[in-house]
Every structure is written in structure tokens, then in C-alpha cells.
C-alpha positions as CSV (number, residue, x, y, z in Angstrom):
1,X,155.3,182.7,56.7
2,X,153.2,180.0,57.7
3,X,153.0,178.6,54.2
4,X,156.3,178.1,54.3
5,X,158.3,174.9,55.0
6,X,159.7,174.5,57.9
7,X,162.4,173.0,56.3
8,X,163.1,176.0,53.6
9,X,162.8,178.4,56.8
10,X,165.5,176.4,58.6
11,X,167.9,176.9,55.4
12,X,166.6,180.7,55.6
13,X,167.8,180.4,59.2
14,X,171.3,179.3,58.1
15,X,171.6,181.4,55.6
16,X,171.5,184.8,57.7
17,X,173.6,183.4,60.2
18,X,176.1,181.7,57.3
19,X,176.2,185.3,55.6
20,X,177.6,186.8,58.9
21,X,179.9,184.7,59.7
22,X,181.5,184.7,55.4
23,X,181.6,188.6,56.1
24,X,183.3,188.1,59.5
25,X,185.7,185.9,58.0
26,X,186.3,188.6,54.8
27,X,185.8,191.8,57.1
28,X,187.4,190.4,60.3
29,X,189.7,187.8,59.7
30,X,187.9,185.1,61.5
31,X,189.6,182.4,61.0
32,X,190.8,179.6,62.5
33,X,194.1,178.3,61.4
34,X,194.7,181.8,60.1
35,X,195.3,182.6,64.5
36,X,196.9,179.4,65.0
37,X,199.5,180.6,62.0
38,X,199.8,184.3,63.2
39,X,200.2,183.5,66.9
40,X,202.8,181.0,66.3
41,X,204.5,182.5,63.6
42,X,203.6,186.0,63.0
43,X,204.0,187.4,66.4
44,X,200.6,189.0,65.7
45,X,198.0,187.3,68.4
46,X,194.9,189.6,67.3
47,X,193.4,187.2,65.3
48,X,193.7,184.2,68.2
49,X,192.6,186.6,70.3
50,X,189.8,187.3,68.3
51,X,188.2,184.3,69.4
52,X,187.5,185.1,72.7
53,X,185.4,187.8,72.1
54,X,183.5,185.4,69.6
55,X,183.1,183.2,72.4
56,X,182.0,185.5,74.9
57,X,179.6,187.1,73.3
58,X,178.0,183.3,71.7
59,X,178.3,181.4,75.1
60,X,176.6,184.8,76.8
61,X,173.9,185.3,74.4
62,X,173.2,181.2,73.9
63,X,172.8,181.5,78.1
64,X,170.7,184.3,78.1
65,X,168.6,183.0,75.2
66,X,168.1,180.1,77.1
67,X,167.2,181.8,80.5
68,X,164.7,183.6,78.6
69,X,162.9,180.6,76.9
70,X,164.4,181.6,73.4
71,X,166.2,178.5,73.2
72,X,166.8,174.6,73.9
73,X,170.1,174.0,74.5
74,X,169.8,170.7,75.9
75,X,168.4,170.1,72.6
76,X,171.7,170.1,70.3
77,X,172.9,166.8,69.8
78,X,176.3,168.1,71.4
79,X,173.9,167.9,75.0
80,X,171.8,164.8,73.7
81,X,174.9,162.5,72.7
82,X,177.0,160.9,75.2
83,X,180.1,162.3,75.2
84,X,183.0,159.7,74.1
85,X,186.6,161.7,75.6
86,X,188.2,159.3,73.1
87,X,186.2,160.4,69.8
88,X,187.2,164.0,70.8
89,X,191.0,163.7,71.1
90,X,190.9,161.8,68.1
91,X,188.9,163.0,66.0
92,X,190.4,166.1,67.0
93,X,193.9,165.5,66.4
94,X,192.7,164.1,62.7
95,X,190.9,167.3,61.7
96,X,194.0,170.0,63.0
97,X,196.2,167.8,61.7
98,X,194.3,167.7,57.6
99,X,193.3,171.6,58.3
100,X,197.1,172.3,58.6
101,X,197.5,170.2,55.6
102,X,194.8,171.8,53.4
103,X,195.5,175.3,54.4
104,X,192.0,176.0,55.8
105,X,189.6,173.9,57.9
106,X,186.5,173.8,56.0
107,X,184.7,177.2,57.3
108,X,187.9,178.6,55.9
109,X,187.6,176.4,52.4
110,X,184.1,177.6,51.7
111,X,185.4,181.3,52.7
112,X,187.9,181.3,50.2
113,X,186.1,179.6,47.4
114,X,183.7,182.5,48.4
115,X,186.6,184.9,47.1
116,X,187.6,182.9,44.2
117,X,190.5,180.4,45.1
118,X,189.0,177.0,42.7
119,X,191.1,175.0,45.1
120,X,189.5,175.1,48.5
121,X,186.7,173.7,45.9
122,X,188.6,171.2,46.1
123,X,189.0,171.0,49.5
124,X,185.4,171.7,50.1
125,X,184.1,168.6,47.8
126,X,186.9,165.9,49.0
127,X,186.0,167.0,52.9
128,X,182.3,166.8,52.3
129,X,182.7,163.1,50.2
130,X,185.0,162.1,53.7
131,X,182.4,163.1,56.0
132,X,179.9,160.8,54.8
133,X,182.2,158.2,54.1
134,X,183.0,158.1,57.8
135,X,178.9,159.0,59.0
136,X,177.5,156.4,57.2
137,X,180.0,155.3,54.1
138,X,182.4,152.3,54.4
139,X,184.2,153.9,57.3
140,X,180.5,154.1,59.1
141,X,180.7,150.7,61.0
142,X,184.6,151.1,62.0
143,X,183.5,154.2,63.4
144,X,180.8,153.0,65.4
145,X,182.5,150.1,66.5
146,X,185.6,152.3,68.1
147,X,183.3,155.8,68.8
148,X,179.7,154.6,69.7
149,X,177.2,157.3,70.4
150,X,174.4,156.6,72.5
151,X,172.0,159.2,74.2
152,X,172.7,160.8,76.7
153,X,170.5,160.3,80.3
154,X,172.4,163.7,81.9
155,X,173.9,166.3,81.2
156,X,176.2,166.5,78.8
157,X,177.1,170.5,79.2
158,X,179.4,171.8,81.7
159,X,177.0,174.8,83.4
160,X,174.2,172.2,82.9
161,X,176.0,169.1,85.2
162,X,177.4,172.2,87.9
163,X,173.2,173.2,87.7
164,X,171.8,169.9,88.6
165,X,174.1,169.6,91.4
166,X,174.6,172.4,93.0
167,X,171.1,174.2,92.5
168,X,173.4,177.0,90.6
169,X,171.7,178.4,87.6
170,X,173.4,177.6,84.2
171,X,173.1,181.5,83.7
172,X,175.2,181.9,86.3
173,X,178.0,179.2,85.4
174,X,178.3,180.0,81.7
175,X,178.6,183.8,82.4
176,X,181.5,183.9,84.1
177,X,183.1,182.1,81.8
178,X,182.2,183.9,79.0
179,X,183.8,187.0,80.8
180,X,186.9,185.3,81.1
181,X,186.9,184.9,77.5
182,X,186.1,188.4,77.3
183,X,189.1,189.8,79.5
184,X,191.6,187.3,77.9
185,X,190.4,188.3,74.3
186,X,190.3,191.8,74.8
187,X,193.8,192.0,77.5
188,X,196.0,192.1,74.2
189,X,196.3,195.7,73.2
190,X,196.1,195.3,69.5
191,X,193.3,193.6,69.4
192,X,191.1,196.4,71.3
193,X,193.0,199.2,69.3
194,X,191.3,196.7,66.1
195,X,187.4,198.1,66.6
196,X,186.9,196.4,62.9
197,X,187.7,193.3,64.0
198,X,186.3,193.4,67.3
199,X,182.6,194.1,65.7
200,X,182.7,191.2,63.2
201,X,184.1,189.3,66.1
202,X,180.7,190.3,68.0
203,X,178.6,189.4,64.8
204,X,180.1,186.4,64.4
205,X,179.2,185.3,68.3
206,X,176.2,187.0,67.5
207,X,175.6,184.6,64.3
208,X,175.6,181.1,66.3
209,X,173.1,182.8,68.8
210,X,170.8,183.4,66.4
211,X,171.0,180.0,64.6
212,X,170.2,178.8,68.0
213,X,167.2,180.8,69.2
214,X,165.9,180.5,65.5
215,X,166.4,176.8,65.3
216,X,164.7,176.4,69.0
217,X,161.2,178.4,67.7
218,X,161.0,176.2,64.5
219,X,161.9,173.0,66.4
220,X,158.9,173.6,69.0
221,X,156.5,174.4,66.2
222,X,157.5,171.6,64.2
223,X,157.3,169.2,67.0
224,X,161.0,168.1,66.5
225,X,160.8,167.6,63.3
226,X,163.7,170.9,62.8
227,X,166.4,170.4,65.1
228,X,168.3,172.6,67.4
229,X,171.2,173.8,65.5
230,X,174.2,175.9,65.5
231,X,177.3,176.2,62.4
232,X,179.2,173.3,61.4
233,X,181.6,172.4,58.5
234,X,181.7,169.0,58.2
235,X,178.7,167.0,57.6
236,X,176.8,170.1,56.7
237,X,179.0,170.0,53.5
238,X,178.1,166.3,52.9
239,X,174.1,167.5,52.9
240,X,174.7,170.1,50.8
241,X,176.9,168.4,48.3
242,X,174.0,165.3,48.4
243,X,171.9,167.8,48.2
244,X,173.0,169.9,45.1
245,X,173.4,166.6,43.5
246,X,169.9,165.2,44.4
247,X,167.3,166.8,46.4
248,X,165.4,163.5,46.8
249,X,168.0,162.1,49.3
250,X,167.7,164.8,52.0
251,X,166.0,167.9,50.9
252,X,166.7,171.7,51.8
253,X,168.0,171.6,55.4
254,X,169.8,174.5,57.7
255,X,172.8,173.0,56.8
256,X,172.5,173.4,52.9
257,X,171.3,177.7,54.1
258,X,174.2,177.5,56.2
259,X,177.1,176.8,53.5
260,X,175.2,179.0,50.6
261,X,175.4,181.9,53.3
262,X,178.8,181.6,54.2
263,X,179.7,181.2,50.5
264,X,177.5,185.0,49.7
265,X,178.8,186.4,52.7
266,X,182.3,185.9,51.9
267,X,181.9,186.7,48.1
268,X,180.3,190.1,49.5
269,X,183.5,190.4,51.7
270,X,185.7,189.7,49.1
271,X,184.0,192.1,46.5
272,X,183.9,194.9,49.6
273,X,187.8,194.6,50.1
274,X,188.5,194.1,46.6
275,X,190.5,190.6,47.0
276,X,188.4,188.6,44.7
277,X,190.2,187.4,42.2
278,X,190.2,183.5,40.5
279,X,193.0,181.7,41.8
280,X,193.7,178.0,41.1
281,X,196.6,175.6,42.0
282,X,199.8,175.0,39.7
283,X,201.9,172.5,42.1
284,X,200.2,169.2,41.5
285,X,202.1,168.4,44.5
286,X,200.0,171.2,46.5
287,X,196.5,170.1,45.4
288,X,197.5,166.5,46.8
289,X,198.3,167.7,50.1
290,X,195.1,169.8,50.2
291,X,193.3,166.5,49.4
292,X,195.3,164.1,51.6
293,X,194.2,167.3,54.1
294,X,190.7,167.8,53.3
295,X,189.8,163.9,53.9
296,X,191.4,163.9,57.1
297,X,189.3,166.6,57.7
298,X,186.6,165.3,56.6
299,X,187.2,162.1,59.0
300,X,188.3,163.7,62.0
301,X,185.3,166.5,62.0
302,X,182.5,163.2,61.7
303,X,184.7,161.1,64.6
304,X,184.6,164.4,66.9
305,X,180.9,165.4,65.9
306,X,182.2,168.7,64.6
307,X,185.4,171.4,63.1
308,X,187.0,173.9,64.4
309,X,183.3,176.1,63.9
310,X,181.2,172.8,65.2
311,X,183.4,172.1,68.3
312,X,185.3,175.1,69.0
313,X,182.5,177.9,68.7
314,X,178.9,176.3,68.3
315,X,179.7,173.5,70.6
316,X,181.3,175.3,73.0
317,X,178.2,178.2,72.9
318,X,176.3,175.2,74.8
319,X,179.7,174.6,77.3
320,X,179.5,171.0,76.0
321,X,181.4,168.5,78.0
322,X,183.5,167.7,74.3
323,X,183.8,171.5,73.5
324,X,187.0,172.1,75.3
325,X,189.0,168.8,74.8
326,X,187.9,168.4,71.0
327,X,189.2,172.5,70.1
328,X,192.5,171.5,72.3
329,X,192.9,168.6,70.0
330,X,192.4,170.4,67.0
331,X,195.1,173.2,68.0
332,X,197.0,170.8,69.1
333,X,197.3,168.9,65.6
334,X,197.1,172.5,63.7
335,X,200.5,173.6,65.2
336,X,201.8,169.7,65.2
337,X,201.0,169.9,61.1
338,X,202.4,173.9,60.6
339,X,205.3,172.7,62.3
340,X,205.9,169.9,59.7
341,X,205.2,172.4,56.8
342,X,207.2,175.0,58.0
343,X,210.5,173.6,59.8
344,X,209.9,169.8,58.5
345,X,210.8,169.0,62.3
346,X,214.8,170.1,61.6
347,X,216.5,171.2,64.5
348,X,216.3,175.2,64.4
């Protein structure tokens, strides 16, 4: 192993954690606007739910892993960026708002491409095009201008901030927390009667720890030259478009391990539960509003520094300060955007 890259074992780090977290979303259901939809409108909150289990058990084990010296939180650029409130209410509200219009944010677009369905393709490609166009494409100096991102000089975590002023461990702050995840998660009957999806639910949590402590080990040998990562469906499918397209302009990276393992783990899924089949769009009038949906996604993921997966799971692993405010903001403009597809806003 130590002829290999660091870069290619970064990838190889993303991969395993990108091919549990496709067969969570196959085996489990994990899936973001797939709770939103089934809470609000299906009476069924198991999948919603769901999620705090996947929290508990990611913002736990990233807390342990770092009490241990496994890995560097304060590392991840959600704890090395200033936090801009603005950028994540935004940027938020953009990327619920396009996920409600595509039908999937873009963990859920790779997941179902995984199984066959050409248009989250679609969805994937326009979203991964947006992203750049607002990192570092035309959009890349308006963005700047309004959502500047400096480094940070403290702490940009939640535990972190309580530590350096009251002495408190982190360990000790982030637990808690994740227990009220746990209790809340696991207070709805159906959900505990579900051991299937409570297991995937513990991979899945299980999948950004790993990218974490993984990331931290190859980031100290490297000398920084790896980063400290965790999942993410925005950029990520910029790098691995650019990527696919031309290896010169960025190389093999854990982002480009990260989407190829989420696409095998949900192709596994699908195969395992027999719903692959091709599927691809008819209503020319669907497709736009998956595009018009994917490059809001695509916009609003790069202004909040992450999706639903960046902000709502990985982010929040750490207990970043943006975490909370920027998966508010995204549920927020999910359910403002399922409302407009589903009633159109008529009086019921």
C-alpha cells in the first residue's frame, strides 16, 4: 500500500464509504426528500425518522474517533471556513427548493441512475455543470462578492466553541446530542419494529465515520496534501464529471471514489431487490423541471458549502455551526416546493 497514491487511496476511501451509503439508500430507504414526502404526505414518518439514527450513530462515532486521535475534525473545511448564516439560509432554501423540483437531491439522483432511471442522469450532469458554474464559473465572483469565505480563527463547530469555553470536552457535548437524535429517531414505533432499516440506518452513520477517520490518517501522512473529508453531492459531482471528461484538470480524488461507490452500491441494491429496470422520461415538460431543479441544486449546494448529505449528515457529524440552519433551510424549501407540486398553493 505504500506504492500507492495517496490520491487513488482517497478515491478507494470514498468508494467503500459511497457503496454503503448506495445500499442504504436501495436496502434502507435513505433518503432525503423521500422522508420529507412521506412525513408530510404519507403519514408514514419511518423514513424521517430514519435520520436520527444516522445521525446518532455519525455524530457519536465522528466524536469518539476524534477523542481517540482517529480523526481531525477541526480539519473539514465545514470547521476551517468561517461560517456566513446568510450563505446557509440561502443557499439552503435554493437547494430544497430545486431538490423538490427534480425529485431527488443529488445523493438521491446518483441512487437512482444507480437503478436505471436515464433521467436523474440528467439531473446528475446539469447539477454537477451548476456547481462549478457557481465555485468558480461565471456565477464564481457574484458568489463571492455576496457569500465570502474566509478562514476561520475559532471554532466553527458547536461542541468545539462550548469546549474552549467552558473546559467541557467535545466528547461530552456531541454525545448527548447524538442521544437525543437517538431517542427521537427510535420514539416512533414503526421505525424500531423496521430492524432492516434501522441497520442500513447505522451503516449509513457508520459510512461518514469512516470517510472521516480514513481521510484524517491519509491527510497526516500526506502532510495535507489529502484533506479531511466526509460525503457530499454537489461539487463532488463537478470533479467527477471534470474528471471523467479530463483527468489532467483534477485527477482521481475521494470525491470521484465517492460518486462511483454510491453509483455500485445502489446498482447492487437495486439488482438485490429486483427494481432495476431502465426508465427514461416521456413528458418533455418533466425533464425541464428536473433541469430548472437540478441547477438550483447545483447553485444552492455550492452557496451553502454542501446538500442535503454535505450539510445535513456529514456536516453535521462535526456539529458545524452551518449544520443546523443550512438542513432547516433545505426542509424548509423541500416542503415549500412539494407543496407547489402537489396542491399548486390552492386553498384545500
Amino acid at each position: 500500500m505504500n506504492n500507492v497514491p495517496m490520491d487513488v487511496l482517497a478515491a478507494l476511501v470514498g468508494l467503500v464509504g459511497g457503496l454503503v451509503l448506495g445500499l442504504a439508500a436501495r436496502l434502507g430507504d435513505f433518503c432525503t426528500l423521500g422522508a420529507l414526502e412521506s412525513a408530510a404526505y404519507g403519514k408514514d414518518q419511518r423514513r424521517l425518522r430514519l435520520w436520527g439514527v444516522v445521525l446518532a450513530v455519525a455524530i457519536s462515532g465522528a466524536f469518539l474517533a476524534e477523542a481517540a486521535g482517529w480523526a481531525d475534525l477541526g480539519a473539514t473545511f465545514y470547521h476551517s471556513i468561517t461560517w456566513v448564516p446568510a450563505a446557509s439560509i440561502v443557499g439552503g432554501l435554493i437547494f430544497g427548493y430545486g431538490m423538490a423540483l427534480a425529485g431527488n437531491c443529488g445523493f438521491g439522483a446518483l441512487v437512482r441512475f444507480g437503478g436505471g432511471d436515464l433521467r436523474s442522469l440528467v439531473v446528475v450532469v446539469v447539477m454537477g455543470i451548476f456547481a462549478f458554474v457557481t465555485l468558480s464559473g461565471p456565477l464564481g465572483p457574484l458568489r463571492t462578492l455576496l457569500f465570502e469565505q474566509t478562514p476561520a480563527t475559532a471554532p466553527q463547530g458547536i461542541a468545539h466553541w462550548l469546549a474552549a469555553r467552558t473546559g467541557v470536552a467535545p466528547l461530552l457535548i456531541a454525545l448527548p446530542v447524538a442521544a437525543g437524535f437517538l431517542i427521537w429517531g427510535l420514539a416512533y414505533a414503526p421505525l424500531r419494529a423496521d430492524k432492516r432499516r434501522i441497520l442500513w440506518g447505522i451503516a449509513a452513520g457508520l459510512a461518514i465515520v469512516w470517510c472521516l477517520v480514513a481521510t484524517s490518517s491519509l491527510n497526516r501522512e500526506s502532510f495535507g496534501a489529502v484533506g479531511v473529508e466526509a460525503p457530499s453531492f454537489t461539487a463532488p459531482l463537478g470533479r467527477t464529471i471534470l474528471y471523467f471528461m479530463t483527468s489532467t484538470a483534477g485527477g482521481i480524488t475521494f470525491s470521484v471514489g465517492l460518486v462511483a461507490g454510491v453509483l455500485a452500491g445502489s446498482f447492487s441494491g437495486s439488482l438485490i431487490r429486483g427494481l432495476f429496470r431502465w426508465e427514461a422520461c416521456e413528458d418533455p415538460r418533466e425533464l425541464g423541471r428536473q433541469v430548472s431543479g437540478a441547477a438550483l441544486m447545483g447553485i444552492g449546494g455550492t452557496i451553502a458549502l454542501g446538500c442535503s448529505i454535505g450539510q445535513g449528515v456529514s456536516a453535521m457529524s462535526v456539529l458545524a455551526f452551518s449544520a443546523p440552519v443550512t438542513l432547516a433551510a433545505i426542509v424548509i424549501g423541500g416542503l415549500f416546493g412539494l407543496r407547489q407540486m402537489i396542491h399548486g398553493f390552492q386553498p384545500d
